[in-house]
N, C-alpha and C positions, 0 to 999 in steps of 0.2 A: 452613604452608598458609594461603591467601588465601581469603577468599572473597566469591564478589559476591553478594548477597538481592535479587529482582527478582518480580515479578508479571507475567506473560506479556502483554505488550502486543496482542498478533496475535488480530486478530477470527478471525480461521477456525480458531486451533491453530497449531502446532507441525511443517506438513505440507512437502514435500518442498522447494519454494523457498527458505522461511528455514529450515530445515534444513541445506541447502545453503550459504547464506549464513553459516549461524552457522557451520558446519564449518569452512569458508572462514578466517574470524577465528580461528577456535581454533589452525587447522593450522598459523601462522605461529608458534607461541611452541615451545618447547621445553618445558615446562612441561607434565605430568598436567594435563589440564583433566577435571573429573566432572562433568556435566547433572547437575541431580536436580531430579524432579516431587517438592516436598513431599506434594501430592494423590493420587498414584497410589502415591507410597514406591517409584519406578521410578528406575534409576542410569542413567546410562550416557555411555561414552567421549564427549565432546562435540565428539572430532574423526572421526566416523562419524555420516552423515547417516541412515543406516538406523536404526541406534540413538538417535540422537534421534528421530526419528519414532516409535519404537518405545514411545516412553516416553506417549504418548496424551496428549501436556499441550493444553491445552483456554487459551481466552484467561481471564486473571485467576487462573489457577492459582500458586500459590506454588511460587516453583522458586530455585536457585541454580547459583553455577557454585565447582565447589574446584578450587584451581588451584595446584600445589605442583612447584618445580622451581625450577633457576637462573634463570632470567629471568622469575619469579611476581610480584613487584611491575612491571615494565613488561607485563608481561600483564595484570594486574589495571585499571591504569590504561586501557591501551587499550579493553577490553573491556567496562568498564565504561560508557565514555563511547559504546562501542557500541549497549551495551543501551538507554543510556536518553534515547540520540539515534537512530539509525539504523537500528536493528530493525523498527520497526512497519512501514519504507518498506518491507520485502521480502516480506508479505505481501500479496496480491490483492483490490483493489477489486470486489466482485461486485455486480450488479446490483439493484437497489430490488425490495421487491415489488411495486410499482406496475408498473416495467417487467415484471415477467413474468406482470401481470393480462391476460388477453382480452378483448378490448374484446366489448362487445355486438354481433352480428350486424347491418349494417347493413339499414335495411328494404328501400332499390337492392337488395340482393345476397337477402333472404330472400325478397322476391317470385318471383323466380327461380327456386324451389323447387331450388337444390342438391342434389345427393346428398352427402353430409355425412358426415363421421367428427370424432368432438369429440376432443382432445387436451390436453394444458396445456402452456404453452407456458416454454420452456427460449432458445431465443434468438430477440428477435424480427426478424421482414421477414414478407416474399412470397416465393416460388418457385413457378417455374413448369415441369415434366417429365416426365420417365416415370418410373416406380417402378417401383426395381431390390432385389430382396430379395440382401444379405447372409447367408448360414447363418453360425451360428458353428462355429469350426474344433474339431475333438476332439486333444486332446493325446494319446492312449491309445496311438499308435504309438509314441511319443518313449518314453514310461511302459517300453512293453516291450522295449524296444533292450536286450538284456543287458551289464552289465559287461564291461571293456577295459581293457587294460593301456595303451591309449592314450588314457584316457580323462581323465586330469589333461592331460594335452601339450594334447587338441583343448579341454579345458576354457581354459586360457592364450590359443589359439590366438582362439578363440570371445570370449572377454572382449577381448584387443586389437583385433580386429576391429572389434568394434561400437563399440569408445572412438574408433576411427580412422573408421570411417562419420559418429557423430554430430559429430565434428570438423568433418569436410568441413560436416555439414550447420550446424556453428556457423559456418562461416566464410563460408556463402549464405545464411543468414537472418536476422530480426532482430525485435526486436521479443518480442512472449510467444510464438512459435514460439523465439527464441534461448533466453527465460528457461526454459521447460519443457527443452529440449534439454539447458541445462547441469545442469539438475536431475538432467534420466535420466543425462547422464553422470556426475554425482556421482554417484550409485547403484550401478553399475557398479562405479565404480573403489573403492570401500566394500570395506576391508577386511572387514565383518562379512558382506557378501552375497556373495562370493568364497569365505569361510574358511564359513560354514556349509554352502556346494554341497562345498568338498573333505572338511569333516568328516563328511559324509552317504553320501560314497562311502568315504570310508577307515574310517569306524566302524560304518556298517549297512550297507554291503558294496553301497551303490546304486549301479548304471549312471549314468552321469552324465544323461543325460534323463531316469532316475527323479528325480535328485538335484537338477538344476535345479526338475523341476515339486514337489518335496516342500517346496523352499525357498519355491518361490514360493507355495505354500499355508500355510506355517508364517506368513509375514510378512504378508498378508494376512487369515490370519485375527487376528492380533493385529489390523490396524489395521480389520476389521471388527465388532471387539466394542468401540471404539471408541463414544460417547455423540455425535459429533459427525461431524455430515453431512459435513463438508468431509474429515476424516482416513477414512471411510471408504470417501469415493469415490477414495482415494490409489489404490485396492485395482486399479484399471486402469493406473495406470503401472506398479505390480509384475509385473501378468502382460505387459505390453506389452513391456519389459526382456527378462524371462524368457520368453517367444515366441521375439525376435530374436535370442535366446541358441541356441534351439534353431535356427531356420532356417535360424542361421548351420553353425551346425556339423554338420544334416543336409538340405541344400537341396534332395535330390532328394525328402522327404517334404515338405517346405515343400506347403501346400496351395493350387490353382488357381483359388482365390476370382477374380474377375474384377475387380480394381479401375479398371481402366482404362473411364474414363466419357469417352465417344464423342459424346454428344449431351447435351444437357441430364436433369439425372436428379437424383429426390427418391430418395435410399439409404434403407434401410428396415434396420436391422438391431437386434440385441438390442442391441449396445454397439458399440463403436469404441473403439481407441483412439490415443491423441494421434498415434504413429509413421505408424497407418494412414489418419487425416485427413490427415497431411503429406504423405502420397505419392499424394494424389488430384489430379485437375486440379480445379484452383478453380471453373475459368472455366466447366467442366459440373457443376458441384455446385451443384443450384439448391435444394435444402435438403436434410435430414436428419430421419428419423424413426426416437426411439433408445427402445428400451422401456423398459430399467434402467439408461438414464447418471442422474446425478443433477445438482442445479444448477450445482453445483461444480466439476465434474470436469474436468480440463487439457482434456479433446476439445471440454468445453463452451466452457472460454475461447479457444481457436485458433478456434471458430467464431463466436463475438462479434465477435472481434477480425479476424475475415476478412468480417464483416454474411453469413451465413448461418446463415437461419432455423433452427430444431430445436424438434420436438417431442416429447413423452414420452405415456405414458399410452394408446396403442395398441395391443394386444395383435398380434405378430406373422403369430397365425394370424388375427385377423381381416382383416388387411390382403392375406396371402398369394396370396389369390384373385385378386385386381387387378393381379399383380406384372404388368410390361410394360405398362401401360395408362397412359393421359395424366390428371395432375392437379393441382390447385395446392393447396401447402401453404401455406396463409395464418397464422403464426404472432402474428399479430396479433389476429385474432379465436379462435385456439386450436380453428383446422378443416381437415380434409383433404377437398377438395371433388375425387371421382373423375368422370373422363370429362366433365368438363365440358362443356354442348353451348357454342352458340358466343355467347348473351345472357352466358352464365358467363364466360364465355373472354374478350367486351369488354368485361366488367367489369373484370375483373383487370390487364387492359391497358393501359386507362388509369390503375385505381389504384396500380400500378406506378410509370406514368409520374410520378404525383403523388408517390409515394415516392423515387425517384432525386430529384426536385427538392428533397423535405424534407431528404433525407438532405444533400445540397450547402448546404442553407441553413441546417444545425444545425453541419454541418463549420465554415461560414463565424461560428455564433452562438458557436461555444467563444473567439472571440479578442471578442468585440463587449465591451462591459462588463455588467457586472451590475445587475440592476433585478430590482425586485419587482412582483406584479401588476398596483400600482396606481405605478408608476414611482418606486418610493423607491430611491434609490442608495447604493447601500452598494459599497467595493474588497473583491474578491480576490484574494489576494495568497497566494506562495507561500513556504514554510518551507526553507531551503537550505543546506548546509553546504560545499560547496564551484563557483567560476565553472564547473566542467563541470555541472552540474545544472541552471543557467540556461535551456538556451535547451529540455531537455527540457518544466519549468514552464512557459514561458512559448506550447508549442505545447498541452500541457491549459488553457491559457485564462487562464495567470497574470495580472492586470494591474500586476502589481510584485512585488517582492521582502519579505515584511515582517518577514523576519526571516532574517539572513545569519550565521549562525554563525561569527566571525570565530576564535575560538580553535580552531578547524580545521586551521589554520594553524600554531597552536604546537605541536601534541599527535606525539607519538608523534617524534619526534628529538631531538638532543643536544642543540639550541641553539636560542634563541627566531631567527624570521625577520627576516631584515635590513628594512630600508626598501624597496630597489628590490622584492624578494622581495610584498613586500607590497602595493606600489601595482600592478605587473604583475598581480597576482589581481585586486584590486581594480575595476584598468580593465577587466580583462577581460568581468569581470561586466556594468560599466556601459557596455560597448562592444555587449553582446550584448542589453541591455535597451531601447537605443535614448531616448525618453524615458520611461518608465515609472523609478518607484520604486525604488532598493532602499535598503533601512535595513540600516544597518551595525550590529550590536552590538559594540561592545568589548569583548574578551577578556573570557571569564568564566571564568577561569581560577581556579587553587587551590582548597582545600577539598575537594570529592568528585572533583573533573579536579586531581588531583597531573599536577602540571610539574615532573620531575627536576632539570632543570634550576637553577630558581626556591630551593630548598632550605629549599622551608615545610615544616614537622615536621610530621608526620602529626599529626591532627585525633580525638579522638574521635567528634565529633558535625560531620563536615565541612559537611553542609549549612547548618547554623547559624555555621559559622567563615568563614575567612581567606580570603576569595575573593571577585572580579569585582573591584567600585568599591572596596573595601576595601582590596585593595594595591596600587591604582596610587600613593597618595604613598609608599610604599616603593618601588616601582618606577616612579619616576616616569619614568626614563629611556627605560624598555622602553612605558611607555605612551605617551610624544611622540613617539616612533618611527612609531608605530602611527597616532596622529594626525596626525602628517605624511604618510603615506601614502595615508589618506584624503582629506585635502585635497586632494592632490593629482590623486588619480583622480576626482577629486569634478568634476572642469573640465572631465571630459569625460561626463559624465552627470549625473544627476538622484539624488545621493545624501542620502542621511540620515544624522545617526548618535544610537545608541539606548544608552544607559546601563545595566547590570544591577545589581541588587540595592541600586537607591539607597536609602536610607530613612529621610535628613533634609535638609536645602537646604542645609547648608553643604557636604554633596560635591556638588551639582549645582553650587554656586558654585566651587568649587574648580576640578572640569573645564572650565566655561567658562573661565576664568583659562588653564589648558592649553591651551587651543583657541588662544585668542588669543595667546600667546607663539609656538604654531607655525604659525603664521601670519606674525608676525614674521620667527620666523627660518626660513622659504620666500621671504621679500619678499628678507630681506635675501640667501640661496643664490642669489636668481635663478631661482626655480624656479617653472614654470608653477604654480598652486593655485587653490581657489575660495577668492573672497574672506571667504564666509560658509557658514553651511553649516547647516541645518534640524536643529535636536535636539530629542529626548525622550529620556523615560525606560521603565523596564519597570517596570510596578506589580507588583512580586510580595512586596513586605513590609507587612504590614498598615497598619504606623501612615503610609506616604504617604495612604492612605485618606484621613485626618484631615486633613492641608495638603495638598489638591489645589489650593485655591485659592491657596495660596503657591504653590507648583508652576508654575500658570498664567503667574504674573508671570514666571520665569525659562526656560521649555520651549516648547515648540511643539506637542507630541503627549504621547501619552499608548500605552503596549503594556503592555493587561495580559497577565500568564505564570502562566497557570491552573496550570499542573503545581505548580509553587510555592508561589503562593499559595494553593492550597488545602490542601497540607499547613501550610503557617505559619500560615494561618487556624484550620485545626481540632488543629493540635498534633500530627498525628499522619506519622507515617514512612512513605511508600505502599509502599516498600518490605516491610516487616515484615506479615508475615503476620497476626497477633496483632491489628493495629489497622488493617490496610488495609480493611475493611468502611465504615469511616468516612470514607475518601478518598471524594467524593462533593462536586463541585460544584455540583447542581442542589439545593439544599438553599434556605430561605428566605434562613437569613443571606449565604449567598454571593450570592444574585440580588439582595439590600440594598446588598451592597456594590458589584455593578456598577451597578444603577441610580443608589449618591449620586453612584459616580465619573463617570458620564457626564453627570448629570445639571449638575455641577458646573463639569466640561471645559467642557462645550457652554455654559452660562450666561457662559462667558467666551470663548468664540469657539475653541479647541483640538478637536481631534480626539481621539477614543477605538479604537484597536484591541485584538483579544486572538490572539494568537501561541502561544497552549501547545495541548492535544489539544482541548479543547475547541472550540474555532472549526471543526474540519473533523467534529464531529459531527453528522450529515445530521438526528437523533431533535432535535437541540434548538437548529437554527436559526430554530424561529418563535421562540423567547424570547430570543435574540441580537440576532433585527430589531428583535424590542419595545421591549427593553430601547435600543435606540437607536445601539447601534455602529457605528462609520464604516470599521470593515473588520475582515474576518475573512482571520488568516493561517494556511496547514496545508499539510499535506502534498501535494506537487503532485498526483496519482493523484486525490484524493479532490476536484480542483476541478471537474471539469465536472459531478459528480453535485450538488454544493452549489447550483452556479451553476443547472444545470434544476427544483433544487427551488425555490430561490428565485425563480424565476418561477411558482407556485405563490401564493406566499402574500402575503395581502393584508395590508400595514405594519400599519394601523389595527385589525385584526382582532388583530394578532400583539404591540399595542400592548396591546389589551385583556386578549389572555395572561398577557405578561410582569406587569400590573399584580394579577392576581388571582395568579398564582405565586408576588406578591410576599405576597403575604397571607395566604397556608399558613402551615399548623403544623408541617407535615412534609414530607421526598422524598417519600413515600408519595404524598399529596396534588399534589404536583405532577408528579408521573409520570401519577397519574390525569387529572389535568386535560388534560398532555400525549395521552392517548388518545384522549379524548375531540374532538379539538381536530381536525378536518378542511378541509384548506384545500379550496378551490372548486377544479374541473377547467378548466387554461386552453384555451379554444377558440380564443384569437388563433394564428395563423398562425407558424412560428419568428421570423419576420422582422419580427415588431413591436416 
């Protein structure tokens, strides 16, 4: 048996998407895969999405995966390079609490004397409708349907059905309506949420409507006793599922809720959920008022993601009274103004109109470049592992590539990738980028990303071994491959290329030497190439620290790779349970060490980025700015929220941060300062 030791990367948990996702990965191996929450002492099959869900892991939770069967080392391999690259991507960017503060009642609109209902606000806009009250539906007739000998067959009948509905509706949507969709259908098709509806009728002798609704309260309320907001607002796709299960299979009790919205209309109900936002008309949903969704929950992000407003916090019966009556939901100031007379009504109207214009001008501001308050310019840049990912990034607001996971490419087949193989990726990227940036890293292969291939002996302490820069002169063949194929794609874009794991000048000299031979022999194939081509390194081993200024003479740039170097800095395994407490970049010593490195770069005219988790953390981008970096690369998802904060925060303010941050004695200390630390509210216009 194999096994991988991981820390739960995912802000929200463990919840239905990379659930899904991880399922996904496991179901390919042949190989027992075991989830396990160290924290909970929860097991479970990790090729069932229910049961991973099931197990309540929380983000930074200590977990593993054991993985035992004929093909357990190509599984481990793969999975691993999963975890500790592409996992965090499949969890859900959720909104600032800034974005879901109420602004202050403006004094135009309080003059007015509105009739007012206060709210908090879940997603923000305007709407402008009628309020239509929602009742929620009673399951209690499904409950009492007695036992049937046909109740396995319509149970079969009822599960295919609804796998072949949300198909259709994967095959017309796209977007977080797709992601949510294939979520519910992993769910669905879960062996554990199948096998406990038939265990429930064949063991406690339940009617299968008893048996659906007993499941869908078994699983729910597991993920209701849940610590963590995001898993137990899971608790609406379970019954959303388990609804559609039943309606399917008795349609004439299906109940005549009225969803069809005719005119413009603010829905009023307890909850909603994701199935029954999907099946509204958009274009009359001029907002939402939900009592107990919570911030998190799928219904909430289809409505983000659709710009319609929601709010929470009004009790049903108070509203009840107003049902049919005209009102604006202004989820911006976090108020329901009824029966508007018509001073109310031209307000809104034109504040509208100024909103349709912001919202075009903020669309238009995700692609503009990045600037800080007081116009200091720093790139954002997106984190990639394979050319289809491209042109997603670069529509969240990418302005380059700054970190291209090129051993992408190797991982997971029999044989390293030919030249053409590689320059076709290659161009592809840079065809799709246009002029914009992308940095290539070179294969960081071996050590914890075993290449079967390669036939480097397994590693005790792999991250500290035999991998990246370290076995290109063993492989020197497989890496001028690689360099030739960059050259060459390099003619038709704006490429880079970035070094991992260097950590003395005679491998940086060495690969220049490389560079230059394949470049030769391109002159001499006759093959289109660039003649030169822009390099750095990845700062992720301590002692470059020390010769940055040698460095200078021979490099161009400079990417630090926080994930790394912060383990190598403080000695500790982020992996292991035991000492991951101490994985912790925002420490004195590490903000010493980015200040000498940039401080250093910069005294000799070179550029500074950092490419690991750190740079897309929204908490500690005034101390990035401070600290002076010339670009922050991450996960594409997480750029447009970076990029609106960083128009927030004023350089020289953030300058003054970073320098008293530097001066602590502790994280303690610089967490507090960080709290402390409140950037000004920008009143310029998106379009400044």
């Amino acid at each position: 048996m194999l096994t991988i030791q991981f820390l739960c990367p995912l802000p929200n948990g463990l919840h239905a998407r990379p659930a899904w996702e991880l399922k996904e990965q496991c179901s390919q191996w042949q190989s027992e895969i075991t989830f396990i929450n160290h924290r909970q002492n929860a097991k479970a099959d990790a090729k069932s999405s229910l049961a991973l869900i099931g197990t309540g892991t929380l983000f930074n939770d200590s977990c593993s995966l054991n993985i035992s069967g004929s093909d357990e080392e190509q599984a481990r391999r793969v999975l691993e390079e999963y975890i500790q690259v592409r996992f965090i991507d499949s969890d859900s960017v959720q909104p600032t609490q800034a974005e879901l503060t109420a602004h202050p009642l403006p004094r135009s609109l309080s003059r007015l004397n509105p009739d007012l209902l206060y709210g908090n606000v879940l997603a923000s806009g305007v709407g402008v409708g009628t309020l239509t009250l929602l009742q929620s539906d009673s399951l209690d007739s499904y409950r009492a349907i007695p036992a049937s000998a046909q109740d396995s067959t319509r149970l079969e009948y009822s599960l295919a059905t609804l796998a072949e509905q949300l198909n259709q509706q994967l095959r017309e949507r796209d977007g977080e309506s797709k992601t949510i969709l294939s979520a519910h259908l992993s769910l669905i098709q879960d062996d554990e949420f199948a096998g406990n509806i038939r265990h429930l009728m064949a063991e406690q002798h339940q009617g299968l409507g008893a048996a659906i609704i007993s499941n869908m309260e078994q699983v729910c309320a597991k993920l209701s006793a849940s610590t963590s907001d995001y898993l137990r607002e899971r608790v609406s796709d379970i019954r959303d599922i388990s609804e559609q299960l039943l309606h399917i299979t008795w349609p004439e009790l299906k109940p005549r809720n009225n969803l069809v919205l005719e005119k413009p209309t603010i829905l009023v109900a307890e909850d909603l959920t994701p199935s029954q936002f999907l099946s509204l008309d958009l274009k009359n949903l001029a907002g939402m008022i939900l009592e107990k969704t919570g911030r998190t929950s799928h219904t909430l992000i289809l409505a983000r993601a659709s710009a319609i407003p929601v709010l929470s916090g009004l009790p049903l019966d108070a509203i009840a009274r107003y049902a049919g009556q005209p009102a604006v939901l202004d989820a911006q100031c976090g108020v329901l103004a009824i029966n508007p007379n018509d001073a109310v009504s031209g307000y809104y109207q034109v504040a509208q109109t100024l909103a349709d214009k912001r919202q075009k001008q903020q669309a238009q501001a995700a692609a503009q470049l990045a600037y800080s308050r007081d116009n200091k310019r720093i790139d954002i840049a997106a984190n990639i592992g394979t050319a289809l990912e491209a042109p997603g990034a670069f529509a969240n607001g990418a302005e380059g590539v700054g970190l291209f996971r090129t051993e992408m490419l190797y991982m997971d087949r029999d044989s390293a990738p030919d030249e053409q193989e590689q320059f076709e990726a290659y161009q592809q990227v840079l065809l799709a980028a246009g002029d914009k940036p992308i940095i290539f890293r070179t294969m960081d292969i071996g050590g914890d990303k075993s290449i079967p291939y390669l036939n480097i002996p397994q590693e005790e302490n792999p991250f500290l071994g035999y991998r990246a820069v370290r076995i290109y002169p063993e492989f020197a063949g497989l890496f001028r491959t690689q360099l030739r194929a960059i050259l060459r794609a390099a003619s038709f874009g704006n490429a880079q290329l970035m070094i991992p794991m260097v950590h003395s000048l005679d491998q940086i000299l060495w690969v220049k030497g490389e560079i230059q031979k394949a470049i030769v022999e391109l002159k001499r194939d006759g093959l289109r190439h660039a003649e030169t081509i822009t390099l750095g390194i990845m700062v992720e081993v301590p002692s470059v620290c020390y010769i940055i200024d040698h460095f200078c003479d021979e490099v161009d740039f400079f990417s630090i790779g926080s994930n790394d170097m912060t383990q190598y800095l403080y000695a500790v395994d982020r992996n292991n349970p035991r000492v991951s407490p101490l994985y912790n970049p925002i420490t004195p010593s590490f903000l010493r060490m980015l200040q000498q490195i940039v401080t250093t770069a910069h005294q000799r005219g070179k550029w500074v980025g950092i490419c690991g988790e750190l740079g897309g953390e929204s908490r500690y981008l005034p101390l990035l700015l401070g600290l002076g970096l010339d670009e922050l690369s991450m996960s594409s998802p997480r750029i447009p929220a970076v990029k609106s904060q960083l128009r927030q925060l004023d350089s020289e303010a953030c300058r003054e941060l970073a320098r008293q941050a530097c001066e602590c004695r502790s994280a303690q200390e610089i967490e507090a300062l960080l709290t402390a630390f409140t950037p000004e509210e920008d009143v310029r216009p998106p379009w400044c």
